[in-house]
C-alpha positions in Angstrom: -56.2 -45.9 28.1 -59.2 -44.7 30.8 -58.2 -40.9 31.5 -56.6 -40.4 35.1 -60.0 -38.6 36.2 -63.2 -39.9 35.4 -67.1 -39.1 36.3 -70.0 -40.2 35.3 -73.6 -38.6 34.6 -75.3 -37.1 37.8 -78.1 -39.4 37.8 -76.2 -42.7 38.4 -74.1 -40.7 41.2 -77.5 -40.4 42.7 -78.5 -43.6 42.5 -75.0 -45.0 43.9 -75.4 -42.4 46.8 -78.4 -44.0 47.6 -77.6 -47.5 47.5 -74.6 -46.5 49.6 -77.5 -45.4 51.9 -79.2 -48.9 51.6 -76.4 -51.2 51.7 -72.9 -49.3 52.9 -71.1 -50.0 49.6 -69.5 -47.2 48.4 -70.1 -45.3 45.1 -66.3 -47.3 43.8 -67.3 -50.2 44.6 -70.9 -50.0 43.3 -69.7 -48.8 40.0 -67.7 -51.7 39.7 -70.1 -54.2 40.4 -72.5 -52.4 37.9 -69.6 -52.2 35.2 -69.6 -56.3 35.0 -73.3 -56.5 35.7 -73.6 -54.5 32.5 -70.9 -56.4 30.5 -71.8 -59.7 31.3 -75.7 -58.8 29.8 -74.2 -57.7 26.7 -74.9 -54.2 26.9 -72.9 -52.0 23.9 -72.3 -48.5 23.9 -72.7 -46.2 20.9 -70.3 -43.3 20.8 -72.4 -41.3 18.6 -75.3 -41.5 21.0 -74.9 -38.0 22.7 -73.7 -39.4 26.5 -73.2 -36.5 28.8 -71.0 -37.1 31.8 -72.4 -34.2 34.1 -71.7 -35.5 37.7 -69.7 -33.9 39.9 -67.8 -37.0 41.8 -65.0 -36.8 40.1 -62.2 -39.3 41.3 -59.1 -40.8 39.6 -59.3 -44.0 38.3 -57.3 -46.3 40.8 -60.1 -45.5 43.2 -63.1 -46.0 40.7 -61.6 -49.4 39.3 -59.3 -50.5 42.4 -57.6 -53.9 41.4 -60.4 -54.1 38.5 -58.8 -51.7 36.5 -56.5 -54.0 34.8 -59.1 -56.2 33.5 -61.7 -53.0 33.3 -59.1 -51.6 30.3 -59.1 -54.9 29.2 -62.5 -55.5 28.6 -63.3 -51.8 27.2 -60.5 -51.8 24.5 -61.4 -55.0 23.3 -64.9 -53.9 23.0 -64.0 -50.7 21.9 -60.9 -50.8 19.9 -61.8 -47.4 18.1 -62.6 -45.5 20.8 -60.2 -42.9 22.4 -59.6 -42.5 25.8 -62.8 -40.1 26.5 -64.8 -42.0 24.5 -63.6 -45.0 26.8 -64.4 -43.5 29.4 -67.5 -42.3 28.6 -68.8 -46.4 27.1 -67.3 -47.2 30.9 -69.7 -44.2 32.5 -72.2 -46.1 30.3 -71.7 -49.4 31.2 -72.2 -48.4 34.6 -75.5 -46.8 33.8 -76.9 -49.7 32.7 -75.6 -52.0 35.2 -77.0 -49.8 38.2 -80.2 -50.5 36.8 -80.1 -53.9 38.0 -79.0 -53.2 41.6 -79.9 -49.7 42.3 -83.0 -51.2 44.7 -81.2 -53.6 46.7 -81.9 -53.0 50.6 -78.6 -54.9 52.1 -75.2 -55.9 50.7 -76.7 -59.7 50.8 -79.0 -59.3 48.2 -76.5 -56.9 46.1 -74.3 -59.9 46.3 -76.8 -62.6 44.8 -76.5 -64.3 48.4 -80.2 -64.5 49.0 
């Protein structure tokens, strides 16, 4: 499935280094919550787009998806059932582009979590 490493492109690791900044949630966790932002809007990768994965946080997958990784697979190999595994992981690196977008400004973990 998802490659035992994974990374994503250097922009979003900015933007989740800052948010980490803004709110204390870690890069892991704010990739996460980005992933299923991004899913649940209906966002679709294109594989032939050319995506670059340039960052340089690289970290296994057990700490990117946590207990999410089950589901995570799931969701990408039911989306993408002709992908291979780096061009999983690459619609995953996506996904979480495009879900950052939508809480890359939050100031405090209340608002990241929809509270207020």
């Amino acid at each position: 499935m998802l490659p035992q490493t994974m990374w994503l492109n250097k922009a979003v690791e900015e933007q989740l280094q800052t948010l980490k900044g803004k709110t204390g949630v870690t890069p892991n966790v704010a990739a996460r919550i980005a992933f299923f932002r991004s899913v649940e809007k209906g966002f679709v990768f294109d594989k032939d787009t050319d995506y670059k994965l340039s960052g340089s946080l690289k970290l296994d997958k057990h700490t990117w998806l946590g207990k999410t990784q089950q589901v995570t697979e799931l969701l990408l190999k039911q989306r993408y059932p002709e992908y291979s595994d780096k061009e999983l992981q690459a619609a995953w690196a996506a996904h979480v582009e495009d879900g950052i977008s939508t809480i890359r400004n939050h100031k405090n973990l209340a608002f990241l979590c929809g509270e207020i």
